[in-house]
C-alpha positions as CSV (number, residue, x, y, z in Angstrom):
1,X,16.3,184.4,76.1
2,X,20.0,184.4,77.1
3,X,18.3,183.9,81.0
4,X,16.6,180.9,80.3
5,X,19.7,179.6,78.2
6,X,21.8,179.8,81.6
7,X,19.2,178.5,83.4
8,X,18.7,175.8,81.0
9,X,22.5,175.5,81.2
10,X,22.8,175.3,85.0
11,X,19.9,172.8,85.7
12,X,20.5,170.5,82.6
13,X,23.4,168.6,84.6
14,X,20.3,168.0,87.2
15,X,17.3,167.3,84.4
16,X,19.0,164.8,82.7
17,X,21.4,162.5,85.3
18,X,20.0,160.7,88.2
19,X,21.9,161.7,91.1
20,X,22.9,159.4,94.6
21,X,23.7,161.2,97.5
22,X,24.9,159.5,100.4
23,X,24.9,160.5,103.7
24,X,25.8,159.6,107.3
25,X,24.5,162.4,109.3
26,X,26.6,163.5,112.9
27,X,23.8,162.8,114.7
28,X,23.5,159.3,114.1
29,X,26.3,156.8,115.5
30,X,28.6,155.7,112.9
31,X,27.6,152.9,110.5
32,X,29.7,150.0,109.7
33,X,29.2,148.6,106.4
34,X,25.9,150.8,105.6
35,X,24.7,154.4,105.1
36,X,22.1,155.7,106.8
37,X,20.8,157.9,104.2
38,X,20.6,157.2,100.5
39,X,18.8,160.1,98.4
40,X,18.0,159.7,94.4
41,X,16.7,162.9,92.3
42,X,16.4,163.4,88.6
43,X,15.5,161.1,86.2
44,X,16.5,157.4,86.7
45,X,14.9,153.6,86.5
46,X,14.8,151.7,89.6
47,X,15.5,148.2,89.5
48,X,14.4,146.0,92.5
49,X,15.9,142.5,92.8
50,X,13.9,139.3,94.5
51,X,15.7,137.8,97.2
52,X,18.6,136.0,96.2
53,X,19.8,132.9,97.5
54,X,22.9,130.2,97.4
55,X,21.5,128.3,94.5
56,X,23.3,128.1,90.8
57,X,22.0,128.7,87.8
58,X,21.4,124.7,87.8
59,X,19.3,125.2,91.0
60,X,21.8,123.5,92.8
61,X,22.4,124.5,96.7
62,X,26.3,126.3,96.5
63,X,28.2,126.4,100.0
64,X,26.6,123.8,102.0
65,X,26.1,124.6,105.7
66,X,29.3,127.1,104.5
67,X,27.8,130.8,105.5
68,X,30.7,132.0,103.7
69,X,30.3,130.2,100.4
70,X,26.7,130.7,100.5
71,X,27.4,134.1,100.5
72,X,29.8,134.4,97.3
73,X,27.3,132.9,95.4
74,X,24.6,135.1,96.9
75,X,26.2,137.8,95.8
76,X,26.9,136.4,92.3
77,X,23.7,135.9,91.9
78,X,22.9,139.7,92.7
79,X,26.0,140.3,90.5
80,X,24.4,138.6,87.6
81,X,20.7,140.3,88.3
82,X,22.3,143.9,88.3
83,X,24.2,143.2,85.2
84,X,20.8,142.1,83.5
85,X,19.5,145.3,84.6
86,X,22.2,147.2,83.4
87,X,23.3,148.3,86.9
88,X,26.5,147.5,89.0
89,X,27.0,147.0,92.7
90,X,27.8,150.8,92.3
91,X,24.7,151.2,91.6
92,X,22.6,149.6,94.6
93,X,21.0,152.2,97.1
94,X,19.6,149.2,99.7
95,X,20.2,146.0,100.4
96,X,18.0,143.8,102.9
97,X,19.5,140.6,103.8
98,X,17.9,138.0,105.9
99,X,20.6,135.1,107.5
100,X,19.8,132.4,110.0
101,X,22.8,132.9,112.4
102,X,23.9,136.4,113.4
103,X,26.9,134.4,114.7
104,X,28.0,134.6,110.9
105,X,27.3,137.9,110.4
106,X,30.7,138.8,109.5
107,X,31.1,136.2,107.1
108,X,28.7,138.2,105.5
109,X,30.2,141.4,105.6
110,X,33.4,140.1,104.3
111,X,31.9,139.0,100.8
112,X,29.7,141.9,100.9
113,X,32.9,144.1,101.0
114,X,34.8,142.5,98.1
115,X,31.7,143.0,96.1
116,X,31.1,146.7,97.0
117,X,34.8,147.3,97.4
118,X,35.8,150.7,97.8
119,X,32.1,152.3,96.9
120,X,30.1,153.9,99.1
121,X,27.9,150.7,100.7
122,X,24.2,151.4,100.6
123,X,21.4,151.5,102.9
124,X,20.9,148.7,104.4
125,X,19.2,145.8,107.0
126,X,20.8,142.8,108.5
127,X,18.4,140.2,110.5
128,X,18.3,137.3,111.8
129,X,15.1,135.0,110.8
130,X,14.3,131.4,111.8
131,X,14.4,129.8,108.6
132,X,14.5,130.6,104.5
133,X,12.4,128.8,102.5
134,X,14.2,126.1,101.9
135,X,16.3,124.8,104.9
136,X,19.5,124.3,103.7
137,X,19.7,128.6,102.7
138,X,21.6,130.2,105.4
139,X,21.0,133.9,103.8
140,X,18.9,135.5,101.3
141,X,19.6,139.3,100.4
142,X,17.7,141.4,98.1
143,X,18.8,144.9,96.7
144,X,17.4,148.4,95.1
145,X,19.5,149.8,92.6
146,X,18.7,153.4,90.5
147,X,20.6,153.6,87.1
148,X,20.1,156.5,84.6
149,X,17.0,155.8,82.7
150,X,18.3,155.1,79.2
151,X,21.1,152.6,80.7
């Protein structure tokens, strides 16, 4: 009995929290704004958001031909999906974001950074496509987030 209470004890941290590891293994180069590797284990809800885009809760196109300003309200937008979910940017194990121009890549990068801030970033995929589809979007990025299970 007082066996299976210490293991009960030692695994329940484990059983009943979802855990995210992160890792950026020596063999691979060194990322820039991405992990390499993100692992989840226990028990946890995974939240996957569409693609989103520069448009307002109107439907209106924010930012123009701005890649910038397209990109705040991207990431508003994922802001507001998370938060629906019960998740935070905290919370977002990969990210795939599709732009039009590489050239504005780090335009990008610098919104994506006030919105991750000082966290960890996630996996993640940058490429270039021809077009959205609408063309006026300049980026799209969608996201996969794991939160506890009861959050």
């Amino acid at each position: 009995m007082r066996s299976t209470l210490m293991i009960v004890w030692l695994l329940l941290p484990r059983l009943v929290f979802a855990q995210v590891t992160r890792t950026n293994p020596p063999t691979l180069s060194t990322p820039t704004g991405y992990t390499h590797v993100v692992e989840v284990t226990g028990p946890m809800k995974t939240v996957y958001l569409s693609g989103q885009i520069a448009l307002d809760k109107s439907g209106n196109l924010v930012g123009g031909s701005d890649m910038k300003a397209q990109a705040e309200q991207v990431f508003k937008n994922l802001q507001a999906a998370l938060a629906a979910a019960g998740a935070t940017f905290k919370d977002v194990v990969k990210m795939n974001t599709y732009t039009t121009d590489m050239s504005q890549a780090p335009a990008i990068r610098e919104v994506r950074t006030k919105y991750f801030g000082g966290a960890t970033p996630p996996a993640s995929t940058l490429v270039q496509v021809v077009h959205l589809a609408r063309p006026e979007l300049l980026l799209e990025i969608e996201a996969i987030a794991v939160v506890p299970a009861g959050k």
